[in-house]
C-alpha positions as CSV (number, residue, x, y, z in Angstrom):
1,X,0.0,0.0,0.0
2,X,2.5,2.1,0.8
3,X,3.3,2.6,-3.3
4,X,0.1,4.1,-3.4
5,X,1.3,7.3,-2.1
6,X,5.0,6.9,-3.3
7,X,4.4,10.1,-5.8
8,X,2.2,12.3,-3.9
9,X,2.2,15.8,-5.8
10,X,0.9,18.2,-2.7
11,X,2.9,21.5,-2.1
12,X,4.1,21.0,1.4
13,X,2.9,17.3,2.1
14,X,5.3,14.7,3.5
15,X,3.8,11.1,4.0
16,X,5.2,10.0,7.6
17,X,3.7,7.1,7.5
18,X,1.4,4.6,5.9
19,X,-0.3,1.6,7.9
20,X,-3.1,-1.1,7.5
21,X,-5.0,-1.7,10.0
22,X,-6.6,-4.6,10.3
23,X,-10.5,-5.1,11.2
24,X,-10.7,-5.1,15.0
25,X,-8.5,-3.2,17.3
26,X,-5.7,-0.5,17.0
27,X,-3.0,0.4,19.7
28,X,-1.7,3.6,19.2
29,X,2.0,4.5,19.4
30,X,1.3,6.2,23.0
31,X,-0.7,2.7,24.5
32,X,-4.5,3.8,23.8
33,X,-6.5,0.9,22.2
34,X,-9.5,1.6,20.1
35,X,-11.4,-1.7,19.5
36,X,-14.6,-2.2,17.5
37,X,-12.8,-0.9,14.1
38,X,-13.2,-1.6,10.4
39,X,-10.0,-2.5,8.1
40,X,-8.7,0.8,7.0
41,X,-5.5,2.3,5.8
42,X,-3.8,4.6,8.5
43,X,-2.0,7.8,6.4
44,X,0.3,10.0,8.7
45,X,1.0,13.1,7.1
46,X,3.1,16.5,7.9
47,X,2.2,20.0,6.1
48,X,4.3,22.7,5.7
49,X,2.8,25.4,4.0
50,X,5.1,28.1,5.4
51,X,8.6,27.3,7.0
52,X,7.2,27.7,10.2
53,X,5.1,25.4,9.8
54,X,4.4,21.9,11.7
55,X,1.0,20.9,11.0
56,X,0.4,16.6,11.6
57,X,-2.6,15.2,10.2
58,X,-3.9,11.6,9.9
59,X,-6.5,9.9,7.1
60,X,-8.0,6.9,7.8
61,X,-9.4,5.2,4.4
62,X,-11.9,2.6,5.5
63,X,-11.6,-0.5,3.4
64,X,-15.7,-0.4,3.2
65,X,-16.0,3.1,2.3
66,X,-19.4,5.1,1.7
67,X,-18.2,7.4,-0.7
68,X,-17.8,10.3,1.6
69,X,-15.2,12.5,3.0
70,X,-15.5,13.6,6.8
71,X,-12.9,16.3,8.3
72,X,-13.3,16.1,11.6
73,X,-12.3,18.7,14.6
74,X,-10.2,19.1,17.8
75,X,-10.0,20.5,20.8
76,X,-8.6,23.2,23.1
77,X,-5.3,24.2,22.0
78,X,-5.5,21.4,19.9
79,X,-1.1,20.4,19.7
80,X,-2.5,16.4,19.0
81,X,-4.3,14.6,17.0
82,X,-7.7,13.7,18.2
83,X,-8.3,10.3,17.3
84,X,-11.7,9.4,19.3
85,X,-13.4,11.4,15.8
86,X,-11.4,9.1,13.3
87,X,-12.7,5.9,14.8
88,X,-16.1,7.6,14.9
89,X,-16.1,8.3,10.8
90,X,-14.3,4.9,10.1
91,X,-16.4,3.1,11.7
92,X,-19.5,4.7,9.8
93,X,-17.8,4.4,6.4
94,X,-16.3,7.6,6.0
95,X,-12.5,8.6,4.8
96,X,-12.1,10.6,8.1
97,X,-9.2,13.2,8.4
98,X,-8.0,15.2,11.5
99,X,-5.3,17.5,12.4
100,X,-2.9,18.7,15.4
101,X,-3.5,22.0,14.1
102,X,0.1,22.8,14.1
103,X,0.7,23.5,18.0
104,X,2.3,20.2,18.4
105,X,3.7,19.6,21.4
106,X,1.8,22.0,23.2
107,X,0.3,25.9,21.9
108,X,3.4,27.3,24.0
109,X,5.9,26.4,21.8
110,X,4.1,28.5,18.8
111,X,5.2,31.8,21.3
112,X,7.5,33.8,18.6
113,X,5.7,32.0,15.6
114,X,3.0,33.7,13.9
115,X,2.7,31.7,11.1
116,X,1.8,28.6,13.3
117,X,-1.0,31.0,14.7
118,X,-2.6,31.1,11.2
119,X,-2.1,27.8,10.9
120,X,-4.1,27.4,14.4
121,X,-6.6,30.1,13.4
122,X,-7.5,28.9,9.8
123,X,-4.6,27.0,8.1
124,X,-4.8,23.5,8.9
125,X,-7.4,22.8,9.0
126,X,-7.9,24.0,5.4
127,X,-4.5,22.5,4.1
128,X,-5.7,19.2,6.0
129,X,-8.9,19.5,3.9
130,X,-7.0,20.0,0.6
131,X,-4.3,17.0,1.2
132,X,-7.2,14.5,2.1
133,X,-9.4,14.8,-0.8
134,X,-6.4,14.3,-2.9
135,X,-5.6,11.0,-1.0
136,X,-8.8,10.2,-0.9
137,X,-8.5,10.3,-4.6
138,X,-5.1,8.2,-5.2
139,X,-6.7,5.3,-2.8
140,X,-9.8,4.7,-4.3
141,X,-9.1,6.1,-7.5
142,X,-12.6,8.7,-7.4
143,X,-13.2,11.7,-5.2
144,X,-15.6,11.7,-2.7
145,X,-18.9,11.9,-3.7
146,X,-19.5,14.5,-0.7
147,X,-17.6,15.7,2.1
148,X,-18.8,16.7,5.4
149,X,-17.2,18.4,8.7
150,X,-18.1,17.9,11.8
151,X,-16.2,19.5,15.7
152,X,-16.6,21.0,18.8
153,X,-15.2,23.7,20.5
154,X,-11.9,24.5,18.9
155,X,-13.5,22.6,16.5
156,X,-16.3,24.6,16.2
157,X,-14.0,27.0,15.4
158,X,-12.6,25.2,12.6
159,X,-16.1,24.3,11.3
160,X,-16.9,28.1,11.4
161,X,-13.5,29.0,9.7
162,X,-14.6,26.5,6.8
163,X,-17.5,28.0,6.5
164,X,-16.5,32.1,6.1
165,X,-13.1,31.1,4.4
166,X,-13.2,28.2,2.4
167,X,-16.8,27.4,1.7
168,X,-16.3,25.3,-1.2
169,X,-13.9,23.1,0.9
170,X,-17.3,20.9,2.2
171,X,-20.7,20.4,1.4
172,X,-22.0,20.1,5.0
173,X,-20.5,21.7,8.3
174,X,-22.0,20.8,11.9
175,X,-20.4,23.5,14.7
176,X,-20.3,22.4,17.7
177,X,-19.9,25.0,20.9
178,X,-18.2,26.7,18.4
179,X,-14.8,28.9,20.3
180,X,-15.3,31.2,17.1
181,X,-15.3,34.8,18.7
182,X,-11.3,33.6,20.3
183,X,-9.9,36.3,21.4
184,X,-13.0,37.6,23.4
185,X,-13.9,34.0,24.6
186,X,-10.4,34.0,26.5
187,X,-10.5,37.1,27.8
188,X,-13.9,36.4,29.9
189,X,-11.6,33.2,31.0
190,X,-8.8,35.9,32.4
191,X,-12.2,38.1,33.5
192,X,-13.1,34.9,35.7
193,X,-9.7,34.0,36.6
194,X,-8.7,37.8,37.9
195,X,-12.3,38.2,39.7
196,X,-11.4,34.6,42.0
197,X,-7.7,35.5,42.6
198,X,-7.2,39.2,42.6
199,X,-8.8,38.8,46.7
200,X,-7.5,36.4,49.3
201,X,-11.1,35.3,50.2
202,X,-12.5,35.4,46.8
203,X,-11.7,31.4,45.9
204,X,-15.1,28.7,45.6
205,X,-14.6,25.5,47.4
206,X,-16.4,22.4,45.3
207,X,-19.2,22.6,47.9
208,X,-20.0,26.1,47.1
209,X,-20.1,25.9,43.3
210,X,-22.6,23.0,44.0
211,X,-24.9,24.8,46.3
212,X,-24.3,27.8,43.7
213,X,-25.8,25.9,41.0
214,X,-28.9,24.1,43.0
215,X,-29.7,27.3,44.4
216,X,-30.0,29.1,41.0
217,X,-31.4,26.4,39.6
218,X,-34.4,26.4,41.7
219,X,-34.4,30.2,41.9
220,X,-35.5,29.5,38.1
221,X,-38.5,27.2,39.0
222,X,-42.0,28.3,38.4
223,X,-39.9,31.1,35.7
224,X,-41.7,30.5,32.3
225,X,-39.5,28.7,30.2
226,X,-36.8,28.1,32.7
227,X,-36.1,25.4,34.7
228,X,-39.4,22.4,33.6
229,X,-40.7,20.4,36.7
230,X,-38.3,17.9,37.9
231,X,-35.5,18.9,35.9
232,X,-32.5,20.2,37.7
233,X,-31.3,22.4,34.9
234,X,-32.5,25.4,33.0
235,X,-34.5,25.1,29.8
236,X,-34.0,28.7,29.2
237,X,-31.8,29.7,31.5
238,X,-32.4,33.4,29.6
239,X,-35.4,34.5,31.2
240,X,-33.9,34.4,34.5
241,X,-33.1,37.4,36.9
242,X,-30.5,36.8,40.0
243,X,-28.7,38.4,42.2
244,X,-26.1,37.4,44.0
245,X,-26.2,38.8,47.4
246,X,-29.0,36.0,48.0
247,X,-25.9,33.3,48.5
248,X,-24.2,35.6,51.3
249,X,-23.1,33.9,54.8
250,X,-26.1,36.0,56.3
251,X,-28.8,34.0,53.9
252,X,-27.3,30.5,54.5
253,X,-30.6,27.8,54.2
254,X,-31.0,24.3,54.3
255,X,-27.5,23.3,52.8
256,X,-25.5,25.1,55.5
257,X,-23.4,26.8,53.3
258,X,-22.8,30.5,52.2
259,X,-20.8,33.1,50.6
260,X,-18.3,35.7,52.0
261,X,-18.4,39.4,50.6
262,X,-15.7,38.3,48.6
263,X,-16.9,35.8,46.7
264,X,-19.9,37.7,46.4
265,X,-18.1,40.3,44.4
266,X,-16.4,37.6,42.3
267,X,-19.1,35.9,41.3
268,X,-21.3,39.3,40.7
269,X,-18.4,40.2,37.7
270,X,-18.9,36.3,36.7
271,X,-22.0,36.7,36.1
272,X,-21.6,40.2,34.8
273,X,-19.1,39.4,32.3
274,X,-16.0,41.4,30.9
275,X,-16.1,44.8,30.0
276,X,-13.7,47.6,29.5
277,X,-13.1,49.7,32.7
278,X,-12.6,52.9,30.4
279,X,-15.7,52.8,28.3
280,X,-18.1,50.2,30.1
281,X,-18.6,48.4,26.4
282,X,-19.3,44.6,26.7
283,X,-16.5,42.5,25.8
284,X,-17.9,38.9,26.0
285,X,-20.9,37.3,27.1
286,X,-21.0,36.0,30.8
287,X,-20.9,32.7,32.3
288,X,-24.3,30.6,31.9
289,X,-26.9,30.4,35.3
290,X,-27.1,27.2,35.8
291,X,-23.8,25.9,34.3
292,X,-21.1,27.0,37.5
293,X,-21.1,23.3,38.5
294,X,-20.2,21.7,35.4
295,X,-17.0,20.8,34.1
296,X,-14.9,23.5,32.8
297,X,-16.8,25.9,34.9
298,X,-15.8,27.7,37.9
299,X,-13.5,25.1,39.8
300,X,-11.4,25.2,36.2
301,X,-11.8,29.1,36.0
302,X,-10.3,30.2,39.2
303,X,-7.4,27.3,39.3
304,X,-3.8,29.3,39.4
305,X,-2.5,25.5,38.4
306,X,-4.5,24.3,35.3
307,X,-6.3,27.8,33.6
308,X,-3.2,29.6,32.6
309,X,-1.7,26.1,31.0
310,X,-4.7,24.9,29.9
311,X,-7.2,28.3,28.8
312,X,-4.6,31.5,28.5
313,X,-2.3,30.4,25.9
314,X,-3.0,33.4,23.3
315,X,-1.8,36.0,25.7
316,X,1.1,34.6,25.6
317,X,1.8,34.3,21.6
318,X,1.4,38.2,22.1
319,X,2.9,39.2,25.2
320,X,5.5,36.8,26.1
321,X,6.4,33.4,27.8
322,X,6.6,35.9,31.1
323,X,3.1,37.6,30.4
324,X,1.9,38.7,33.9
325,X,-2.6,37.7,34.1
326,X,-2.6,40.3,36.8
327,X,-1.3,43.2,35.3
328,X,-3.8,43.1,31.9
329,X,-6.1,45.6,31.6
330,X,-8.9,44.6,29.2
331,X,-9.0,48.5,27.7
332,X,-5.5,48.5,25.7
333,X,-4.1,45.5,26.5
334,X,-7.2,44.0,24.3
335,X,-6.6,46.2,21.5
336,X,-3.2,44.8,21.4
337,X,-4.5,41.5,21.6
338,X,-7.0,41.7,18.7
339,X,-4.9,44.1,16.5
340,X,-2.2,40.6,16.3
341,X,-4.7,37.5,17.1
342,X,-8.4,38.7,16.3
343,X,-7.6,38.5,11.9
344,X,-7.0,35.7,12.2
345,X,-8.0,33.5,15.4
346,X,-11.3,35.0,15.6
347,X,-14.8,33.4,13.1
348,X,-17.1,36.4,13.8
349,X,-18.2,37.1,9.8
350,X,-21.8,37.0,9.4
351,X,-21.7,36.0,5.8
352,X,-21.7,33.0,4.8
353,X,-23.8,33.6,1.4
354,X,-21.0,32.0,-0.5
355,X,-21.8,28.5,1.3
356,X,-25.4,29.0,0.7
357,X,-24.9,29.8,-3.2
358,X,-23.0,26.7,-3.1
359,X,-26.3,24.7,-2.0
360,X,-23.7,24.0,1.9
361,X,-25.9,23.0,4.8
362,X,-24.5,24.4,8.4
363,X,-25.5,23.1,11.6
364,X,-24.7,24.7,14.6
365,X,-25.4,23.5,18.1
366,X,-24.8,24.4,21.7
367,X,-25.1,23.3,25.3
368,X,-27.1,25.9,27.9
369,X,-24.9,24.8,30.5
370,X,-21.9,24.9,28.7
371,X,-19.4,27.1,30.9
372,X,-16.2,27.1,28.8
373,X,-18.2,28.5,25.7
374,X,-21.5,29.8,26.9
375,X,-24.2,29.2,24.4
376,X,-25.4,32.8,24.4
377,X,-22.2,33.5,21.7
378,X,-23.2,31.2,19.4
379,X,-26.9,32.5,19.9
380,X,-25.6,36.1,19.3
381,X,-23.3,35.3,15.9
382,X,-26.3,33.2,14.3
383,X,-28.7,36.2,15.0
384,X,-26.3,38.2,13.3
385,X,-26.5,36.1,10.6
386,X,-29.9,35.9,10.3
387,X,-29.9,39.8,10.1
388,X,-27.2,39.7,7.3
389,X,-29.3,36.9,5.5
390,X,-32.9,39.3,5.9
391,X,-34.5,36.5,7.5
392,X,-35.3,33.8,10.0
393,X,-36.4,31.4,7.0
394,X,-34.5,32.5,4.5
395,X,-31.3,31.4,7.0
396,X,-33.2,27.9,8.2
397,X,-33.5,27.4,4.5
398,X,-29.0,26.9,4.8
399,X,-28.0,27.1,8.4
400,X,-29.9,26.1,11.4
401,X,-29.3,26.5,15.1
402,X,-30.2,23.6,18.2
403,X,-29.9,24.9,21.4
404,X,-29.4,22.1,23.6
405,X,-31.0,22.3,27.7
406,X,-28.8,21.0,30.6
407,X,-25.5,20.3,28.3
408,X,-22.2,21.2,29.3
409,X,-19.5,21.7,27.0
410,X,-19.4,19.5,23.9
411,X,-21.7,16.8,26.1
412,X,-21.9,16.4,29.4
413,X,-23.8,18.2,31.8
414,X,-26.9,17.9,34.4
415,X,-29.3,17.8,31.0
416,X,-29.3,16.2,27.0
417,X,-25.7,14.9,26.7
418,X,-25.7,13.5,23.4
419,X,-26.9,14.1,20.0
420,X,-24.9,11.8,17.9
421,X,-21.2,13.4,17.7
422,X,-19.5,11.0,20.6
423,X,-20.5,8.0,18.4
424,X,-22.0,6.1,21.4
425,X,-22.4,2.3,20.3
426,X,-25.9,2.3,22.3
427,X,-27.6,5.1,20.5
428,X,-29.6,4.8,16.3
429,X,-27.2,6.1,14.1
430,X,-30.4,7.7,11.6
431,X,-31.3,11.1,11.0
432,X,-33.3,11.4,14.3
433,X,-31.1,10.9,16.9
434,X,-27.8,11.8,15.5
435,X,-27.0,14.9,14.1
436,X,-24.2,13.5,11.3
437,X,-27.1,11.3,9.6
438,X,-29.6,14.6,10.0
439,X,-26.6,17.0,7.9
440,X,-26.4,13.6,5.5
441,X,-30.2,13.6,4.9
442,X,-30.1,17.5,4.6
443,X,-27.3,18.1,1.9
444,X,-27.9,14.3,0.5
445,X,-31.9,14.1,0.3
446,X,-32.9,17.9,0.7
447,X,-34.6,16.9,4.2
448,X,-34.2,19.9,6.8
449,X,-34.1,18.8,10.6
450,X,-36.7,19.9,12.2
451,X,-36.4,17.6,15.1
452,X,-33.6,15.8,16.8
453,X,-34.0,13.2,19.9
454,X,-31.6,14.6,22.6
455,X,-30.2,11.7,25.2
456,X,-29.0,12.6,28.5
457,X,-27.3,10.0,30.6
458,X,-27.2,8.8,34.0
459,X,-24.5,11.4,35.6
460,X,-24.0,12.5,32.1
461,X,-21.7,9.5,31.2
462,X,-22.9,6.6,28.6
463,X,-22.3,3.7,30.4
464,X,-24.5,4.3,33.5
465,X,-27.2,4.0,30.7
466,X,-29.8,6.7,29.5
467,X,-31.9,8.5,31.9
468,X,-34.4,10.4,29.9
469,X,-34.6,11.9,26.4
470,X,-36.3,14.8,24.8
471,X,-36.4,16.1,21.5
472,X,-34.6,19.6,20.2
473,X,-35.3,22.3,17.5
474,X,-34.3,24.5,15.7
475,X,-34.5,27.9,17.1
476,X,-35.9,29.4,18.2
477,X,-38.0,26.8,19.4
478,X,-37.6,25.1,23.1
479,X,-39.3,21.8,24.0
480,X,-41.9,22.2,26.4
481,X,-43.2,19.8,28.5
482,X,-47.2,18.2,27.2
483,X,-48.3,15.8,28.9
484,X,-47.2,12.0,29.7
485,X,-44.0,10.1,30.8
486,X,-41.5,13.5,31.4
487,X,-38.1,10.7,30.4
488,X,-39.9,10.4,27.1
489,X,-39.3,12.6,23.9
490,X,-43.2,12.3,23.5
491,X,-44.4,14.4,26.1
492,X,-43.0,17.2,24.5
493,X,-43.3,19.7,22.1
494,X,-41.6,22.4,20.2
495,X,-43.0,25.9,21.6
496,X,-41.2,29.2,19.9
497,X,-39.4,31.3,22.0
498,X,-38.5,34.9,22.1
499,X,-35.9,35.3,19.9
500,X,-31.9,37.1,21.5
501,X,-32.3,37.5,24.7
502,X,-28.2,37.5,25.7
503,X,-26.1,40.0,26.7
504,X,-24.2,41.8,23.5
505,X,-20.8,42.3,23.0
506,X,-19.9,45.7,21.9
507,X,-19.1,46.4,17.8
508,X,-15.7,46.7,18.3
509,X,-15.4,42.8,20.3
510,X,-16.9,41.0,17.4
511,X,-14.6,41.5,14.7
């Protein structure tokens, strides 16, 4: 096999490696084991479309393939590949590509290396995109018959850079928790991280977070629309009004546990959310009611030991290895920021006409009690694009939007957990329960989604077994409880809701 790709005419492209993988299990190089696989052929692949550059990728070439192409996205600072999303599209069929994004080891070592922040930003992902579909081409001697892309988070990020850059590049995109407005995104992460460290007292034990979240949570009962009877998380966790002072020491209730003036104040600029001290102009949309319990919330957010590794890399492609969190101040320090990272980090443009004229489908979905990227940016940038487009239906006609109640980031979370893009073995792989087989039926058979059963598991985790499910829309529709068994997705219904609703970032903080 490996003759197959002896000649490979890509600018940039160096074959690493070429292995066939048997049907049944693989061991990757680092020990992992993913079992339950189809024969494929494993490609391993470096690009290097600048000299700076170090992207890896990987294409795995089912020897039963469908036909179809499937990039697939990453996470956080990326620096790896992510392999759980190649055995999910191998073992559907597809010729499934990811990439490291170029930050391999680790997003500190691009500090001094712009070019591997456009690589990050936009690059990659795109070269990966290009380099697979000619691969795709030398294995089974035809292109792909379609080509889909599906991430999360970072990858969301990628999905929305495919979209507004290179729109011919795929013919469906599904954006997950999409990281798209960057820059901003990690700024409300130093915005937490400063409001829980700058006092001595201001620092959330586990306990509190908890009692945070229940108390919230049932401060929403009885609100229409926001937390449904029984369920312990919000619905619409937009029509609530709180204030944090009810959490104080003086209030404590039934739990025993309270809040000193300290962490009062921190979590009141939580829940505010960054803005500039000169002007008062939102910078980012707060943290999520409901969601300061999950993971990624505030236990991450206010950690001196995991954030600034994990969450505050970009401040340090612009200011130094040395960059100090508590000296930034979000009026010109932020310009500096976005006049270097925003161009090109950043998947705020409105327009994606180009993909539409193209006959491109886009899904975009989000968690409610997603902390890390809180679902009221990705609500914001698609009502942006419905005003660029004219209207509500003439955007559903292209792009549509599921808002998903009780899920944390990319899955997870006290709610829905999973709507098809973790693969789980136990759930239908068909257009109404997984979100792949709905953008398949959409770009394939001209069949919109109008529904899509949501599954939440026990404690948020697979193998405990399901819990309840409930079905989805697109918005701005809710579901909305009828009548009947509440764990089943036929007591419900899809009621409109009012449309925005979230807190707006300024002009200036969405470019």
């Amino acid at each position: 096999m490996d003759g197959i790709f002896e000649n490979v005419d890509i600018p940039g492209c160096t074959i690493t490696g070429v292995q066939m993988v048997p049907e049944g299990s693989l061991t990757l190089e680092d020990g992992r084991i993913f079992t339950d696989l189809p024969a494929f052929c494993r490609v391993c692949l470096q690009l290097k479309p600048t000299s700076e550059s170090n992207i890896r990728v990987e294409l795995w070439l089912p020897q039963d393939w469908n036909g179809r192409f499937l990039g697939t996205g990453n996470g956080g600072s990326a620096g790896y590949i992510s392999y759980n999303p190649l055995a999910l599209g191998v073992r559907r069929g597809y010729a499934t590509a990811n990439t490291d994004m170029g930050t391999s080891p680790n997003a500190f070592e691009a500090i001094g290396h712009p070019e591997r922040w456009v690589d990050f930003g936009y690059r990659a992902t795109h070269e990966m995109t290009v380099a697979a579909k000619s691969l795709i081409q030398l294995f089974y001697k035809r292109s792909a018959s379609y080509a889909y892309f599906m991430g999360c988070s970072t990858g969301g990020q990628q999905a929305l850079m495919e979209a507004q850059r290179y729109p011919s590049d795929y013919h469906g995109i599904i954006a997950g928790a999409p990281a798209n407005n960057r820059t901003h995104l990690h700024t409300g992460f130093l915005w937490n991280f400063k409001a829980t460290n700058q006092a001595t007292d201001a620092h959330f034990s586990k306990e509190q977070i908890a009692s945070i979240t229940r108390k919230v949570v049932e401060h929403g009962r009885g609100e229409n629309g926001g937390v449904l009877q029984g369920d312990n998380f919000f619905t619409d966790p937009r029509v609530l009004q709180f204030e944090p002072e009810t959490l104080a020491a003086s209030q404590v209730d039934d739990d025993g546990i309270g809040l000193t003036d300290e962490q009062i104040s921190a979590l009141k600029l939580i829940y505010a959310g960054p803005t500039n001290p000169r002007t008062g102009e939102r910078i980012y949309t707060p943290l999520p009611f409901g969601s300061e319990n999950c993971g990624g919330g505030l236990d991450l957010q206010q950690d001196p030991e995991q954030l600034p590794s994990s969450l505050l890399y970009p401040f340090h492609w612009v200011f130094g290895a040395d960059f100090d969190y508590s000296t930034f101040d979000f009026d010109q320090d932020l310009d500096t920021l976005n006049e270097r990272l925003a161009p090109i980090l950043n998947a705020n443009n409105p327009d994606v006409s180009e993909m539409k004229a193209l006959g491109g489908k886009i899904l975009l979905y989000t968690g409610m009690a997603d902390p890390l990227v809180p679902y009221q940016d990705a609500l914001h940038y698609y009502e942006r694009v419905i005003e660029h487009q004219g209207s509500l239906d003439q955007t559903q006609d292209f792009f549509r939007l599921f808002l998903v109640p009780g899920m944390g980031h990319c899955g997870g979370g006290p709610g829905l957990n999973e709507i098809g893009f973790r693969g789980v073995s136990s759930l239908p792989t068909n257009s109404e329960y997984d979100i792949l087989a709905a953008m398949v039926d959409w770009v394939e058979h001209g069949k919109a989604p109008d529904t899509l059963i949501a599954t939440a598991f026990i404690d948020g985790f697979a193998p405990n077994g399901m819990s309840f499910q409930r079905p989805i829309y697109p918005y701005p529709k809710l579901p909305a409880y009828i009548s009947g068994d509440p764990h089943l997705p036929a007591s419900y219904q899809g009621v409109e809701r009012p449309r925005g609703g979230v807190p707006i970032p300024a002009d200036k903080y969405l470019v």
